[in-house]
Backbone bond lengths (Angstrom), bond angles and torsions (degrees), N, CA, C in turn:
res aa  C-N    CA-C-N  psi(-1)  N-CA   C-N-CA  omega(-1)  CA-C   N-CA-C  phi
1 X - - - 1.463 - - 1.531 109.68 -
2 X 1.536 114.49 136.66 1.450 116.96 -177.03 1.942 115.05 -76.36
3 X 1.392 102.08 122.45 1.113 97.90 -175.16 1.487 106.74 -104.35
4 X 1.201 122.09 -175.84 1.659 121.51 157.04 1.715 113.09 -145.39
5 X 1.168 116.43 149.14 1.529 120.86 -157.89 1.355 94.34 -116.22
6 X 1.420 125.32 165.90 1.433 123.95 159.81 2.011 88.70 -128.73
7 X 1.107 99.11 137.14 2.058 115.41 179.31 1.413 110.48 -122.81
8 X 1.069 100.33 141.66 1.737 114.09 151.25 1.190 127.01 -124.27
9 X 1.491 137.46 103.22 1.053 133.05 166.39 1.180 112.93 -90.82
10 X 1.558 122.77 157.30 1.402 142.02 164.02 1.997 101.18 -52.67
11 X 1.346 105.42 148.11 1.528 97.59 -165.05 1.436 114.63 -90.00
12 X 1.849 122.70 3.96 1.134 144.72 161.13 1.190 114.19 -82.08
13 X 1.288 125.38 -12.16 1.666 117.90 153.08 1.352 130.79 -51.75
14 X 1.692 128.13 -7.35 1.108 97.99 159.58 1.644 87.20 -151.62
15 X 1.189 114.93 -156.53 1.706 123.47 -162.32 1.688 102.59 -66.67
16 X 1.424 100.51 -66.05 1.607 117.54 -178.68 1.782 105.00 -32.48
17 X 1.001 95.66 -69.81 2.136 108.86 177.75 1.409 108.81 -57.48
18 X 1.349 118.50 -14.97 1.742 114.00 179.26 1.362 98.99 -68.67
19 X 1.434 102.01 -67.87 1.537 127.02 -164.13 1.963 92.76 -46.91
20 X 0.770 109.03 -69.07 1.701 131.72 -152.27 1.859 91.52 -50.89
21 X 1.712 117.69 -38.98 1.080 107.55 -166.59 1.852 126.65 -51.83
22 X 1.854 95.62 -24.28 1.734 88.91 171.47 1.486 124.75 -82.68
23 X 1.146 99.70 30.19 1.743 106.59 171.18 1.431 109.80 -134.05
24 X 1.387 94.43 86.31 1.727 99.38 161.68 1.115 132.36 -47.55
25 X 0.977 141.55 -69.90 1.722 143.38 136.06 1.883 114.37 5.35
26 X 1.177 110.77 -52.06 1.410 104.78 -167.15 1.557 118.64 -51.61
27 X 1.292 109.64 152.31 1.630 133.53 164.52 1.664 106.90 -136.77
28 X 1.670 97.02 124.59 1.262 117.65 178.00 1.094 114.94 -110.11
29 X 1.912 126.13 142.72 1.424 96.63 158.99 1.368 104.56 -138.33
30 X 1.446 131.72 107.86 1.677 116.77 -158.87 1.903 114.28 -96.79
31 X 1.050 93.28 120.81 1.495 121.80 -177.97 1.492 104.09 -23.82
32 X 1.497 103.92 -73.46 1.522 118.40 -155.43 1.964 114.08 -169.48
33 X 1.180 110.65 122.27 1.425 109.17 -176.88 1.715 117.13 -95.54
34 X 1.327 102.82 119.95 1.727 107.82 -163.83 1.825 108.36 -111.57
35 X 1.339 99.95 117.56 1.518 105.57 -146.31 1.944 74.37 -100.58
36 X 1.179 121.61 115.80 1.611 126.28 170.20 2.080 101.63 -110.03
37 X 1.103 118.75 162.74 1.470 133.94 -162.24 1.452 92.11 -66.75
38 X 1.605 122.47 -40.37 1.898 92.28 -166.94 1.986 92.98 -111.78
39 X 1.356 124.41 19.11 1.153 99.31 168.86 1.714 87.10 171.40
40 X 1.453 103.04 164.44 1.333 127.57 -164.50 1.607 107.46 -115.27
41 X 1.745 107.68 125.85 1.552 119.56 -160.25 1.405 92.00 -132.04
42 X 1.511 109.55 118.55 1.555 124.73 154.71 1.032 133.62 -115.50
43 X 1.364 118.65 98.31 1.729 127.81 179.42 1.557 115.67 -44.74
44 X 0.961 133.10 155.92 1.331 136.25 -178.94 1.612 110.70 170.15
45 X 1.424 99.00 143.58 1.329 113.48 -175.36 1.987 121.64 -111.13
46 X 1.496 112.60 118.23 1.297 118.98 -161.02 1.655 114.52 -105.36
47 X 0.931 111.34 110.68 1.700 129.33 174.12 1.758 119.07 -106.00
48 X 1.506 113.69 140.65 1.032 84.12 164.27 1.748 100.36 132.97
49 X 1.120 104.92 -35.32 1.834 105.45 -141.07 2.023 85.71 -153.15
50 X 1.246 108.69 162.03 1.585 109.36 149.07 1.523 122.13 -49.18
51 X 1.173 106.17 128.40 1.561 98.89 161.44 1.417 143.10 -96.16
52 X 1.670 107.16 -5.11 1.304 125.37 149.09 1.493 136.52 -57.89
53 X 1.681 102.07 -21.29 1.435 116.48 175.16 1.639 111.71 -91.15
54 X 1.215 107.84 -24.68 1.607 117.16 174.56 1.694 106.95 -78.41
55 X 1.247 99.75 -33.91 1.836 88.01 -179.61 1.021 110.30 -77.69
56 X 1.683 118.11 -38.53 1.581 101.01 173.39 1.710 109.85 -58.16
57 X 1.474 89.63 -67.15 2.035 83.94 -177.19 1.723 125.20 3.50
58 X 2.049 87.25 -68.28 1.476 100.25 -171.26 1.558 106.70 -83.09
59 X 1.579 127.88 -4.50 1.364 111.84 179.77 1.950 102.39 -99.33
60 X 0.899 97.99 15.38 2.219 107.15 -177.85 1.586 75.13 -117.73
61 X 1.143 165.15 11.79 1.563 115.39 168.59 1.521 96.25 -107.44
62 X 1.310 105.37 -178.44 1.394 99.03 -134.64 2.155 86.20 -101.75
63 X 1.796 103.99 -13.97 1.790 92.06 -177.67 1.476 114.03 -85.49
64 X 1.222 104.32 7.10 1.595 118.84 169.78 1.298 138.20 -49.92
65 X 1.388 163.66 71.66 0.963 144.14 167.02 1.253 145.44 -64.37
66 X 1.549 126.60 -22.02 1.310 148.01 171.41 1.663 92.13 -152.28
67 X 1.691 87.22 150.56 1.416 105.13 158.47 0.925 106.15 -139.08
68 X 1.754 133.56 135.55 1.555 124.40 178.12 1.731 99.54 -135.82
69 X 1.600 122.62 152.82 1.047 138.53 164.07 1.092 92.18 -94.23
70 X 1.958 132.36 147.35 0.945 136.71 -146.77 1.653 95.51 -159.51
71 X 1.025 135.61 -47.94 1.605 137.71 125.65 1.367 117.88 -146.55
72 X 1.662 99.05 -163.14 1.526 98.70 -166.14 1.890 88.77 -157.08
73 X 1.154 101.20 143.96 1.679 111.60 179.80 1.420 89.03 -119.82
74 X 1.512 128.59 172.33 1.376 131.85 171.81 1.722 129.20 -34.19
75 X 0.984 99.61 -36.20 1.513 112.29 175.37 1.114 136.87 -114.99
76 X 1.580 115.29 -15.95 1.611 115.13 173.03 1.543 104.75 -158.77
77 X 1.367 107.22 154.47 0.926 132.88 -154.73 1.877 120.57 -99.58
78 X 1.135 154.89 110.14 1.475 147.87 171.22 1.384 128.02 -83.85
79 X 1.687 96.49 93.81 1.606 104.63 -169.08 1.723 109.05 -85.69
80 X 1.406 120.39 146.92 1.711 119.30 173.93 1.640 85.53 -108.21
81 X 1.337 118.65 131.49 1.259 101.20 160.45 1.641 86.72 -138.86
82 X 1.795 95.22 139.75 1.615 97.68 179.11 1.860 99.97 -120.16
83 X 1.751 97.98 135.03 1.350 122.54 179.18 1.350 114.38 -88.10
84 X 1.325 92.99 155.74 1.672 102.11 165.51 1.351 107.37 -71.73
85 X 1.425 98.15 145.13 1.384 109.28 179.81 2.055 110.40 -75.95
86 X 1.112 95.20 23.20 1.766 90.02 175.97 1.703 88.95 -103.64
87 X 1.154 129.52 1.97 1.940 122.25 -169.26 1.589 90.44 -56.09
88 X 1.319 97.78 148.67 1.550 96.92 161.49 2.003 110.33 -152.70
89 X 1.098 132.18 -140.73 1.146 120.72 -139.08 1.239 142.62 56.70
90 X 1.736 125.46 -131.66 1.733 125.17 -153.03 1.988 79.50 -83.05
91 X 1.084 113.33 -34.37 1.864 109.27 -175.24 1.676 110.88 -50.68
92 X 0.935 119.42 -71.90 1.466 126.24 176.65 1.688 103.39 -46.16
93 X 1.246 123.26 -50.33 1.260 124.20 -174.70 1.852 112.90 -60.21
94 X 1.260 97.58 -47.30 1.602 95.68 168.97 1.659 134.07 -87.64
95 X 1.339 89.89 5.52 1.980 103.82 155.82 1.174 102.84 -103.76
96 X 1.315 137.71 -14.88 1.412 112.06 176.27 1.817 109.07 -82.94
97 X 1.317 91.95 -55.10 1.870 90.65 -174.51 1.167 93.13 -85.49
98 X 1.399 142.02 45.69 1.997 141.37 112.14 1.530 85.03 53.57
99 X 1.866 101.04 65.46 1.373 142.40 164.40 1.934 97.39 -75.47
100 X 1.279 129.39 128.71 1.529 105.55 163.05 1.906 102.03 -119.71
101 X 1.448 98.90 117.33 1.621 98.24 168.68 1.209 144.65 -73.40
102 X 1.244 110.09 104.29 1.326 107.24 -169.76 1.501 121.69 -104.17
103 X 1.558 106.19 -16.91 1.692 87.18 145.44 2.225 102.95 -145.60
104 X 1.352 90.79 160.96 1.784 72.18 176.94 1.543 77.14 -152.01
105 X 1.345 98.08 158.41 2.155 101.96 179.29 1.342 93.36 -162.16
106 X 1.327 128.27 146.61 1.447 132.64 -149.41 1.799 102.30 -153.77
107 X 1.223 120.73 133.83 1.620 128.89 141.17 1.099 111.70 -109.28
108 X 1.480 102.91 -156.00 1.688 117.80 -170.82 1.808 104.79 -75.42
109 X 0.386 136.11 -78.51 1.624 125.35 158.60 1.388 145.24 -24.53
110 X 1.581 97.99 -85.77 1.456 91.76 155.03 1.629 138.42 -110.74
111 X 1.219 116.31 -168.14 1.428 126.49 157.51 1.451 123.35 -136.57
112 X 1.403 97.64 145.65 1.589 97.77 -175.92 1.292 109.56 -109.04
113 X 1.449 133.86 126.20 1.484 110.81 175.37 1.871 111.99 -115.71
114 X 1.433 131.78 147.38 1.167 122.35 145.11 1.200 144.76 -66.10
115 X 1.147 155.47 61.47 1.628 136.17 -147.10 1.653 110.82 -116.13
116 X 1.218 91.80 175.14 1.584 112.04 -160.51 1.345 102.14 -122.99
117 X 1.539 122.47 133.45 1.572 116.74 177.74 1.349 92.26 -131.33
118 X 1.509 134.54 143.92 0.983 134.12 153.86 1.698 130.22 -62.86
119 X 1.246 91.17 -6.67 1.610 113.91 -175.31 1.510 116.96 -128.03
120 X 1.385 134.13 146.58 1.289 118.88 156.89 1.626 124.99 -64.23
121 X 1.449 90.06 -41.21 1.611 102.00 -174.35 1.699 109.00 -59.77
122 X 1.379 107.72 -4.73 1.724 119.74 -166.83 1.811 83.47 -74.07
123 X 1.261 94.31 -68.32 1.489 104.54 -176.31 1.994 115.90 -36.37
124 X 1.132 100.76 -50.76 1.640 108.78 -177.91 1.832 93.88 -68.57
125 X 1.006 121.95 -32.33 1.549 110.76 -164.27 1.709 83.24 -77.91
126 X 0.493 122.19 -30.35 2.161 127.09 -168.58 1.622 95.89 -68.56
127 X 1.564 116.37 -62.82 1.623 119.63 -177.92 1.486 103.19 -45.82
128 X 1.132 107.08 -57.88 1.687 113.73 -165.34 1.565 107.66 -57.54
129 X 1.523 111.26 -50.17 1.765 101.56 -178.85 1.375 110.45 -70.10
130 X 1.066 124.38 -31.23 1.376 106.06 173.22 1.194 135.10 -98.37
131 X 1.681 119.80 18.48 1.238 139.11 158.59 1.520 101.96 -84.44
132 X 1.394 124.56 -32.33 1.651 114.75 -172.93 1.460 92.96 -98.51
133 X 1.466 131.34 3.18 1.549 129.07 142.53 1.093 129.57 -47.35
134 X 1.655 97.56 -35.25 1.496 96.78 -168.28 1.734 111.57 89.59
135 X 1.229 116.29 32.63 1.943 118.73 -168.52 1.183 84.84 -149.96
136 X 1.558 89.64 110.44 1.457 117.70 151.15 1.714 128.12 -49.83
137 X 1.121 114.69 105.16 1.763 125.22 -166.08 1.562 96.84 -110.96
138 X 1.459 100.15 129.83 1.806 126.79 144.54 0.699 122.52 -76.28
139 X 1.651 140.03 100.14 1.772 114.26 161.21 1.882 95.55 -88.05
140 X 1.252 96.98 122.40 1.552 107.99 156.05 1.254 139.39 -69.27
141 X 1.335 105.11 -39.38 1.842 131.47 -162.17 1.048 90.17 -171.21
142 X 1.767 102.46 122.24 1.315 124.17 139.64 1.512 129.39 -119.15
143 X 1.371 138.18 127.15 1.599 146.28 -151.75 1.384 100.65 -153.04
144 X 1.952 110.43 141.52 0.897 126.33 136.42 1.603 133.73 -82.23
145 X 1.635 115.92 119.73 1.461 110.21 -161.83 1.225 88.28 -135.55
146 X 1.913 100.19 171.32 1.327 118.52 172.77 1.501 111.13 -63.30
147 X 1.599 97.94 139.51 1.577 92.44 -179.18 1.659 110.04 -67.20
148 X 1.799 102.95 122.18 1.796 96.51 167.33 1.460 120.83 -62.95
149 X 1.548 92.97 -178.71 1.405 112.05 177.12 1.346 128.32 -51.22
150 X 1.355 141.75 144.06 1.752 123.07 -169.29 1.340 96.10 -87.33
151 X 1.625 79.95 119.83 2.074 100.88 170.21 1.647 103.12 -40.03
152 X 1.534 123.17 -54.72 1.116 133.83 -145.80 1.654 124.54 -62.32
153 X 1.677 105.15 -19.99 1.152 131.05 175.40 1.607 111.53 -92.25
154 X 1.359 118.58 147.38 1.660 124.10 153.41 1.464 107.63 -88.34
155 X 1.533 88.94 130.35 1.608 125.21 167.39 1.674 109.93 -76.74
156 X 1.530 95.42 149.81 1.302 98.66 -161.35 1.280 119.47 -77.37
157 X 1.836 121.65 -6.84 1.191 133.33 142.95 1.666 110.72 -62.12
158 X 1.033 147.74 -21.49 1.318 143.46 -146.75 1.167 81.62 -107.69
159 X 1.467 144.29 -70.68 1.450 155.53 -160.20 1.862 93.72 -58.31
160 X 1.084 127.40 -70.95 1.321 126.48 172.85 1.535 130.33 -33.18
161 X 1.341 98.46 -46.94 1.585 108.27 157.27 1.612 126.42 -59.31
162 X 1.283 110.25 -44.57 1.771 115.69 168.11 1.302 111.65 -75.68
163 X 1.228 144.17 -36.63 0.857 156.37 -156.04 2.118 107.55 -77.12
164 X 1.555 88.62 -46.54 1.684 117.05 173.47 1.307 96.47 -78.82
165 X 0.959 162.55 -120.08 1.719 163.38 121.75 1.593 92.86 70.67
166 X 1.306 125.91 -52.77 1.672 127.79 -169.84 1.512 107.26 -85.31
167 X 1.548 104.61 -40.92 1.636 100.35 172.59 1.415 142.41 -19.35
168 X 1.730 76.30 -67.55 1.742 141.54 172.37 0.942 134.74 4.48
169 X 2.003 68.30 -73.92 1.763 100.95 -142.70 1.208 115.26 106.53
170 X 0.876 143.46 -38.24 1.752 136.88 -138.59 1.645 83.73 -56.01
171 X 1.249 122.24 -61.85 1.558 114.42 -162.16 1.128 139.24 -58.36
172 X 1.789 95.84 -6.31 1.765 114.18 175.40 1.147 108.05 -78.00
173 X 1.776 109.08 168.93 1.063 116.65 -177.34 1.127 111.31 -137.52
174 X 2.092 130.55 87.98 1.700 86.64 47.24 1.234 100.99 -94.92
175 X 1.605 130.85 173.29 1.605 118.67 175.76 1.197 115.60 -62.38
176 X 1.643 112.27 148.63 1.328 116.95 -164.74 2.133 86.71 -92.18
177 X 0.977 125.62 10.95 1.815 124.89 -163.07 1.083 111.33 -171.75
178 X 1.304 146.94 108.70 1.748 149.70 -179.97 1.717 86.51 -84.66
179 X 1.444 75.64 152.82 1.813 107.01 170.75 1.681 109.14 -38.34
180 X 1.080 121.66 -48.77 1.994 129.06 -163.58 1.618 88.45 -92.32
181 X 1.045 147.83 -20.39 1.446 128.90 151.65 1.339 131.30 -78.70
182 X 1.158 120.04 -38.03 1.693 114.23 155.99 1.659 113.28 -66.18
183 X 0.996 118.73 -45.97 1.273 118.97 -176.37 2.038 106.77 -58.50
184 X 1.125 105.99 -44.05 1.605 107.83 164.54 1.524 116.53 -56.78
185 X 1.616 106.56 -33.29 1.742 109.21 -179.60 1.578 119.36 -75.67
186 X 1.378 106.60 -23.60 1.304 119.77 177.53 1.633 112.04 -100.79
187 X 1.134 108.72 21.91 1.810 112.57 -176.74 1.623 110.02 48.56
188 X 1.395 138.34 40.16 1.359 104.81 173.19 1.364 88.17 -142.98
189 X 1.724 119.15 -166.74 1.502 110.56 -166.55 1.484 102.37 -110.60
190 X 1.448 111.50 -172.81 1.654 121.67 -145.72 1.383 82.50 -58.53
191 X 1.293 122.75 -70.71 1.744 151.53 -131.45 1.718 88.45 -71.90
192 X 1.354 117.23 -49.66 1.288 95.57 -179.06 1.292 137.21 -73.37
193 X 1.604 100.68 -31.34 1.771 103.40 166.64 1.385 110.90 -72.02
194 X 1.574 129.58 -26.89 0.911 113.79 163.28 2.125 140.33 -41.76
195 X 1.713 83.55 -57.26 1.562 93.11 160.69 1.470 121.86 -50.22
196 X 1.175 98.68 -36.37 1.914 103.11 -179.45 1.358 84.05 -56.29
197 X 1.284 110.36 -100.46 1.719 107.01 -155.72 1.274 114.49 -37.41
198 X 1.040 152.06 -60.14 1.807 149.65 164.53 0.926 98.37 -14.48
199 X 1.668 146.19 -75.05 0.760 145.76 -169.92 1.783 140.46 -63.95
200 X 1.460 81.27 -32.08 1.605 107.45 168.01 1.669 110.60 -88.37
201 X 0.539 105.99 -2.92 1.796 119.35 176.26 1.589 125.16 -94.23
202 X 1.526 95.33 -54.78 1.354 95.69 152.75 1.729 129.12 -78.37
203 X 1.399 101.07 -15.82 1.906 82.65 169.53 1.830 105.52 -65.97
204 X 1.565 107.63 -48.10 1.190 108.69 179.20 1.154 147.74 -23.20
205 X 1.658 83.71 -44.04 1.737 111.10 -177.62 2.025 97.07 -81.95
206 X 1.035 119.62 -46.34 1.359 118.54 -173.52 1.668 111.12 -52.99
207 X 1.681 116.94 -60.45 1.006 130.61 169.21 1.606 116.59 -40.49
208 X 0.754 130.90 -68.66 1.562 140.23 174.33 2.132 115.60 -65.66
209 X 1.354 94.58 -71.09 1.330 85.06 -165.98 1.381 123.86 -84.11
210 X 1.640 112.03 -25.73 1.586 119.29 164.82 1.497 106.01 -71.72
211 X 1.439 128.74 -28.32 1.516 113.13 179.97 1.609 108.38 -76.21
212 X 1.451 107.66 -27.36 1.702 98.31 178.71 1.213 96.01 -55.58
213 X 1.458 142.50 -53.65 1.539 161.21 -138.29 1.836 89.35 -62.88
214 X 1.462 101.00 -57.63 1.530 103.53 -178.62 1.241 134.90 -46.77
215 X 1.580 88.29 -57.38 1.557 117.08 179.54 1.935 117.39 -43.14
């Protein structure tokens, strides 16, 4: 039976939260973690802080292999950064017990994650590796729910939003339309069209450029 967990880990549980801890200021929120054969890629989006100081950050540590900015809307930013496959911690732990994230948001301290197990015992195999990690785990909330919508696809609000955004302009440079004018053209407010595109952006990016990655 599909369960879903709510977690807190300490934000030094895995590489991403090491790096991130010398920026007090920061707000993270990472999309989706894409585990490929020679190394492990987690999208995530950074507000909050410079983002020139975060790319260096994450392009000087040493489990790094690429770091790419991928876009940026007024306020936050969509980093790909791909690891060496030696990373280990809460990451390895939630590709093995085939954890699916559906939401995770991070500061200098901690992180919160949502996840989905198709199993309970998924969940107990998750406590256990990261108790013989050595990472201190919260479960906050645990629920059986209807299975949601597949992250993996664009919604027909999500598609509408990129779709409007490209029309535009928004993606030119300079933009031919800021975020609070489309969002006024489409009747809804900043934060929510915003989420549309974040969200629709990163399926985008998965669909296309992580499947070439596969292929």
């Amino acid at each position: 039976m599909t369960i879903i967990a709510d977690i807190t880990v300490p934000a030094d549980a895995f590489e991403l939260g090491r790096v991130l801890k010398d920026f007090p200021n920061v707000e993270v929120e990472l999309e989706r973690i894409v585990p490929l054969q020679e190394s492990i890629i987690p999208l995530f989006w950074i507000s909050g802080t410079d983002t020139a100081e975060i790319e260096a950050a994450l392009s000087e540590n040493r489990h790094t292999k690429s770091v790419t900015q991928l876009t940026t809307t007024d306020e936050e930013t969509l980093f790909e950064v791909r690891w060496a496959d030696q990373i280990n911690g809460i990451v390895e732990a939630l590709i093995e017990t085939r954890a699916k994230i559906l939401e995770a948001t991070g500061e200098a301290e901690t992180w919160d994650f949502r996840l989905r197990f198709e199993a309970r015992e998924h969940l107990s195999d998750l406590n256990m590796a990261l108790t013989d990690a050595g990472i201190p785990v919260t479960l906050r909330h645990i629920y059986n729910p209807t299975v949601p919508e597949d992250a993996s696809t664009l919604s027909e609000e999500q598609r509408e939003a990129l779709l409007q955004a490209y029309r535009r302009g928004f993606f030119e440079i300079p933009r031919g339309i800021t975020l609070a004018e489309m969002a006024e053209e489409m009747e809804i407010s900043d934060s929510a069209l915003s989420q549309r595109m974040r969200r629709g952006l990163a399926v985008a990016v998965e669909q296309v450029v992580v499947s070439e990655a596969l292929s």
